[in-house]
Each structure stands twice: as structure tokens, then as C-alpha cells.
N, C-alpha and C positions, 0 to 999 in steps of 0.2 A: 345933689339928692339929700333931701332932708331929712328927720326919722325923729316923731315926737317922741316927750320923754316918757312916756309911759311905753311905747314899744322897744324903744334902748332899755330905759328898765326890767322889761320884759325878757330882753334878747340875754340879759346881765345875768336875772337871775335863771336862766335856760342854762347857762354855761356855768355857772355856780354847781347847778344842782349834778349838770352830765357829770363836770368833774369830779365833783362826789360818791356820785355813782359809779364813774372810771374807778375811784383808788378804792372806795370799799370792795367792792369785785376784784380788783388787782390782789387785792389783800388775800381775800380769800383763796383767791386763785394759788398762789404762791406759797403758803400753807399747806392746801391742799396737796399741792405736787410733791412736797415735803414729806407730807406722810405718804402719799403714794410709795417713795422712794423708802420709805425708812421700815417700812411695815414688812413684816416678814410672812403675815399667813397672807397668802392672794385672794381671796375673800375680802379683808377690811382695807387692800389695797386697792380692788376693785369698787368700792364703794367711795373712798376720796379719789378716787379718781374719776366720777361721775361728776362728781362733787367740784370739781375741778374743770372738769369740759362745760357744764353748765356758768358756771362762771367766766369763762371766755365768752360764751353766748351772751351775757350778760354786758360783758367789756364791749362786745361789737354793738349790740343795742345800744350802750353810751356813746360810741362814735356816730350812733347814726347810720349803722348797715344791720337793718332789722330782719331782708333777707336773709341776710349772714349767720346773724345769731337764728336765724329757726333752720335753714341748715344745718348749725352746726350741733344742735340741741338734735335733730332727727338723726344726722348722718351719723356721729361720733357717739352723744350721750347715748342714744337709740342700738340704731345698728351695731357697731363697732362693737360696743359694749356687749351686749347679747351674743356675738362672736369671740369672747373673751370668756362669759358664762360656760357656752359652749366646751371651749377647750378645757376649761379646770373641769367641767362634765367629763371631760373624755379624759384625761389624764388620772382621775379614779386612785387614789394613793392609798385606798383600802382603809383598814380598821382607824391608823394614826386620820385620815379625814374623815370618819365617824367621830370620831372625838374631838378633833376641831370642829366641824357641822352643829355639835351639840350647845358648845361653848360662845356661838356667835348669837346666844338667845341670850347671853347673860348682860344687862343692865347697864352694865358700864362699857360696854362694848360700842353702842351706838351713842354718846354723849357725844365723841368729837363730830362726827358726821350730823347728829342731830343740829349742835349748835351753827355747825357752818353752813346747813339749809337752808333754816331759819334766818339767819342773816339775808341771805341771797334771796329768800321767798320775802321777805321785809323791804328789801331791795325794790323788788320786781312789783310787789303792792303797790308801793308808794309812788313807782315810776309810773303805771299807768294810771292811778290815781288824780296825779296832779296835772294842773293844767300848761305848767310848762313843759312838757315830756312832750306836748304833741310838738311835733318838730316839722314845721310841710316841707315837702319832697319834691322834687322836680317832678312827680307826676308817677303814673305805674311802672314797673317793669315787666314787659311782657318775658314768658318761658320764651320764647325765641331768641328775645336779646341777649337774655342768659348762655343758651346755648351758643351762641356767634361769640360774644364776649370768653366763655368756658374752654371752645372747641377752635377760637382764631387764633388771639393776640398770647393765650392760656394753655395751645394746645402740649406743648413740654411738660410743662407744671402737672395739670392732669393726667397725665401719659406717667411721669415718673413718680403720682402719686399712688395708679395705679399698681407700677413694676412695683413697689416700697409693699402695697397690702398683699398684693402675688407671694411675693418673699417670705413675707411674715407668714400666711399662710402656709406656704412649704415650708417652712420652720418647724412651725408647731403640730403640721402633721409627723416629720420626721424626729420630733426629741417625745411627741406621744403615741408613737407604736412602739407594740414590743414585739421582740422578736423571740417566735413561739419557736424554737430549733430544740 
């Protein structure tokens, strides 16, 4: 099988560019987590770490599982998060989180988070922009295969991703009640 040179060229710079794309995202990604980890108010820790799940969506997009990444941009960045909202809602720390609340309108607050957006939405331009980004695919995937694939060879994984959100769940209910006695 033979392959002109303008399609090798082509296939060259596809893999040029994904790599590109892998390590800039990686980059980001890895940063991100960083300050997840290092951040002390849960507010700006919440916020790299949006910051951060997007960029994994990003990373899977560069491999080539475009499912994956809009999965993981719905289920994680989306969901998960707003469930995370939620709990700092409910856990209410009174006046001391009036005064952090106030303090996340100031200026220099959102520069880290702006700049590694901006990278990742630069990213995500340019990727569907160019014309070697279109990658063809073996073809559709139906929601059924999904589900055989998720619920067959996957059923553990799923199952103990579920026990893992359960948990967290009854975590976070039990360290945000208070006990009215």
C-alpha cells in the first residue's frame, strides 16, 4: 500500500499539531491541578479546577476520543462541578464567607484562571479551525454501543465510579450538618 506525498505530509503535520495540542493542554492541565491543590479558599480552588477538567477534555480531543472529551466537559466540568457549588452553598461559613464572597470580585483574583482559559479557548480555536484537526473516524458511534461497551467489558469501572460519588456524597452531607442539640 502506497500513500502520496502530499497525504504523508498531511498525516505528518496531523500528528505534529495533535502533539502540540496534547502537551500545551497537559501543561495546562497540570498547573491547574496545582493550584487546585495549593489554594486555600474553595471558591478559586473551584474555579482551577474547572480549569483543569476542561483541559483533560481537551487532552482526549488530541487523542482522538471526541466523545470522551464532550463527556467529560458535560459530566465533570458541568455536573460534578455545580455539585461542588452546591455543597460550599450548603456548608455557609457565615460572616468570615461574606467577606471572602466580596473579595473574589477583586481584579487580580481572576488573572490565573483568565490566562489558562485563554490558552485552552486558543487551543480549541485553532483546533477546529485547521484543516488537519478533521481526523476521520471509523464511522458513528451509536448510544447503544456506548452503553454495551459502558455497561459489558466496563461494568466494575462504572459500578465503582458510582460507589466513589455515593461516598463523596455521604461525606459531604455528614462534615455539612450541624448538629442543632
Amino acid at each position: 500500500m502506497f500513500c502520496s506525498p502530499s497525504s504523508l505530509s498531511a498525516f505528518v503535520a496531523n500528528m505534529v499539531f495533535m502533539t502540540f495540542l496534547f502537551y500545551i493542554s497537559a501543561f495546562v492541565a497540570v498547573i491547574a491541578t496545582i493550584l487546585v491543590i495549593t489554594r486555600t479558599n474553595a471558591v478559586h480552588a473551584l474555579l482551577y479546577l474547572i480549569i483543569s477538567l476542561l483541559a483533560v477534555a481537551l487532552i482526549f480531543l488530541a487523542l482522538g476520543a471526541p466523545f470522551v472529551a464532550a463527556l467529560e466537559v458535560i459530566i465533570y466540568a458541568g455536573a460534578i462541578i455545580v455539585l461542588f457549588v452546591f455543597v460550599i452553598m450548603m456548608l455557609n461559613l457565615g460572616t468570615s464567607a461574606a467577606k471572602q464572597e466580596s473579595a473574589l470580585f477583586a481584579p487580580g483574583v481572576w488573572i490565573g484562571p483568565a490566562v489558562l482559559c485563554f490558552i485552552l479557548a486558543g487551543e480549541l480555536v485553532y483546533y477546529l479551525t485547521t484543516e488537519t484537526s478533521r481526523i476521520p473516524g471509523p464511522g458513528t458511534v451509536s448510544t447503544k454501543q456506548v452503553g454495551i461497551a459502558l455497561f459489558g467489558p466496563y461494568a466494575v469501572g462504572v459500578e465503582l465510579a458510582s460507589m466513589l460519588l455515593l461516598a463523596g456524597l455521604v461525606g459531604a452531607y455528614h462534615l455539612g450538618r450541624r448538629d442543632d442539640q
